[in-house]
Backbone as JSON Lines, residues from 0, in Angstrom:
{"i":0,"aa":"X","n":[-46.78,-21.92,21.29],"ca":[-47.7,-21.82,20.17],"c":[-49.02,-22.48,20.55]}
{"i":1,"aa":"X","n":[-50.19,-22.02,19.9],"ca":[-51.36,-22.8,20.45],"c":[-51.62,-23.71,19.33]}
{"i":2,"aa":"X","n":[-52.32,-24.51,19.87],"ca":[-52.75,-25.77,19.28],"c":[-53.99,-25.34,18.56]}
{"i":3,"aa":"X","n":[-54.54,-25.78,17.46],"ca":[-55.4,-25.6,16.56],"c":[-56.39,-27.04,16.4]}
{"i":4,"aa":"X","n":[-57.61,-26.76,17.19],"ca":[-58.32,-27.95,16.59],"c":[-59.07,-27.97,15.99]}
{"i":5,"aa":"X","n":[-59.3,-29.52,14.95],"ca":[-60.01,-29.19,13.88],"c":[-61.22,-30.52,13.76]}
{"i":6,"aa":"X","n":[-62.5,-30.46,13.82],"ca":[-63.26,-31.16,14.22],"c":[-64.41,-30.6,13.0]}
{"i":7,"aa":"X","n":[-64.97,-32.03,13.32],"ca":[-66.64,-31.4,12.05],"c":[-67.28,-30.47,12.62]}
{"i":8,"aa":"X","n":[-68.65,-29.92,11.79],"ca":[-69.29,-29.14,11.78],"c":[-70.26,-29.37,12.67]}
{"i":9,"aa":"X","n":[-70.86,-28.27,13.28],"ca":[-71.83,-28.54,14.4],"c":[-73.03,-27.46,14.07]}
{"i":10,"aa":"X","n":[-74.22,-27.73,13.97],"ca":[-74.97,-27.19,13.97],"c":[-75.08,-25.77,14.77]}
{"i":11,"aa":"X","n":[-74.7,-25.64,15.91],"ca":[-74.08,-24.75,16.25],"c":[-72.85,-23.63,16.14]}
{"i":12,"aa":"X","n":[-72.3,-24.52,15.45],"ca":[-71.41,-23.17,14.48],"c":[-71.33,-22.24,13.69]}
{"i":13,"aa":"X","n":[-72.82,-22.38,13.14],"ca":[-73.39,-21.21,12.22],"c":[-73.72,-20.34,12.64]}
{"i":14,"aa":"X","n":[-73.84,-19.86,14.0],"ca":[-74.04,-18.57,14.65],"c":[-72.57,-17.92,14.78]}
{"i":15,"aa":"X","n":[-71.57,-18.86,14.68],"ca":[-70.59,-17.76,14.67],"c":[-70.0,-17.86,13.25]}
{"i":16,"aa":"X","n":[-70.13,-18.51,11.95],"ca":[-69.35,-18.01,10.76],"c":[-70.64,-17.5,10.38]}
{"i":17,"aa":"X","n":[-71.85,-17.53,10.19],"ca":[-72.62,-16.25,9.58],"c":[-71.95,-14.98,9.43]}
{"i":18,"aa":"X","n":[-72.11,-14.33,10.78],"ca":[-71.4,-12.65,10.57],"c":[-70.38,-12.78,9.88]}
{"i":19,"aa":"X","n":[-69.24,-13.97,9.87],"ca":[-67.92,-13.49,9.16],"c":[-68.29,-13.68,7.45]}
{"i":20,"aa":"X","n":[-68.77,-14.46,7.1],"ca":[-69.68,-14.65,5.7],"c":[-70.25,-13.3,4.82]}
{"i":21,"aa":"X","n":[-71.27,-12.97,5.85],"ca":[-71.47,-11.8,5.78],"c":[-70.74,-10.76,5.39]}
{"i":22,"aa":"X","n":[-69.87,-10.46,6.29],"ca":[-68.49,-9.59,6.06],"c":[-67.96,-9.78,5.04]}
{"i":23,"aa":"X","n":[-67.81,-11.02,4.57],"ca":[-67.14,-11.35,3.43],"c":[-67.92,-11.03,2.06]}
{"i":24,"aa":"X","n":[-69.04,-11.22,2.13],"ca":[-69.7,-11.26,1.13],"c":[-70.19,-9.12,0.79]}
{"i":25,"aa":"X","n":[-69.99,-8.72,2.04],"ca":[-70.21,-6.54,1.65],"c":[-69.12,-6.53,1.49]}
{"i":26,"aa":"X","n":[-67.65,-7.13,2.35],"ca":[-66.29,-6.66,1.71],"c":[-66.23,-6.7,0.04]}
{"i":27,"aa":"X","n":[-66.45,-7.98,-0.63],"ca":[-66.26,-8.09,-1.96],"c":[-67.82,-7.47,-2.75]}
{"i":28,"aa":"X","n":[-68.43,-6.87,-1.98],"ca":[-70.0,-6.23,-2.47],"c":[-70.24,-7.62,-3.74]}
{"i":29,"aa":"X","n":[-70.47,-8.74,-2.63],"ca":[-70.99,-9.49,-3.3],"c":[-72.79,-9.65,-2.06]}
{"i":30,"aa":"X","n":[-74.09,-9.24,-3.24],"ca":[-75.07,-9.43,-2.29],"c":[-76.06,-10.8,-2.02]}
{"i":31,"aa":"X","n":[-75.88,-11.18,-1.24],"ca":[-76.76,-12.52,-0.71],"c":[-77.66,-12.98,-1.58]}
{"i":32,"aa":"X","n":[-78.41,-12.32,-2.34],"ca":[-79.12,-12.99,-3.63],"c":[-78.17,-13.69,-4.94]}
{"i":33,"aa":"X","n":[-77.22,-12.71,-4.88],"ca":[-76.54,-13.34,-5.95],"c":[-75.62,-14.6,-5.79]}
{"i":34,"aa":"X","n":[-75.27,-14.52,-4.28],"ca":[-74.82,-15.76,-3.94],"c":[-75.57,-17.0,-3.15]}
{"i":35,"aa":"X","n":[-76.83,-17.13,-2.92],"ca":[-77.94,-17.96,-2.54],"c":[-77.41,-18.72,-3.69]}
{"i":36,"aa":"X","n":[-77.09,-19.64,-5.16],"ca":[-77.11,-20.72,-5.52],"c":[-75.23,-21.08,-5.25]}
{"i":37,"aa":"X","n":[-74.85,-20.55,-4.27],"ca":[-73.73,-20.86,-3.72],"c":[-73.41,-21.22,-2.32]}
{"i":38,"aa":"X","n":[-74.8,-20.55,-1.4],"ca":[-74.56,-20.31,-0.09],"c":[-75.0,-21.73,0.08]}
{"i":39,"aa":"X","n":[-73.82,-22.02,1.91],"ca":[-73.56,-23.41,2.51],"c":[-75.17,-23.93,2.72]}
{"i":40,"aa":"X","n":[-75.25,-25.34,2.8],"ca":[-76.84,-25.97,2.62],"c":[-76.75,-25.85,4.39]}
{"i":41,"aa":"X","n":[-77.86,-26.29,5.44],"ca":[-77.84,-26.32,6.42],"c":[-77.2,-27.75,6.9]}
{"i":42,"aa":"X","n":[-77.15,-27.68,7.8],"ca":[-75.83,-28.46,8.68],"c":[-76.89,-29.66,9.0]}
């Protein structure tokens, strides 16, 4: 089984959960304006 690590946030990690965010947010056709007083503050 692999090991899972789990460490803080890095300024650099927002290049890779953006796109999945994204995804998430046309899967549920929820659009980026409506969720801007929800979206994560910067790192």
């Amino acid at each position: 089984m692999t090991a899972i690590e789990v460490r803080p946030l890095i300024p650099a990690d927002r290049a890779a959960w953006e796109p999945l965010w994204a995804g998430y947010l046309t899967f549920y056709a929820i659009g980026w304006l409506v969720c801007q007083p929800c979206a994560v503050k910067s790192l």
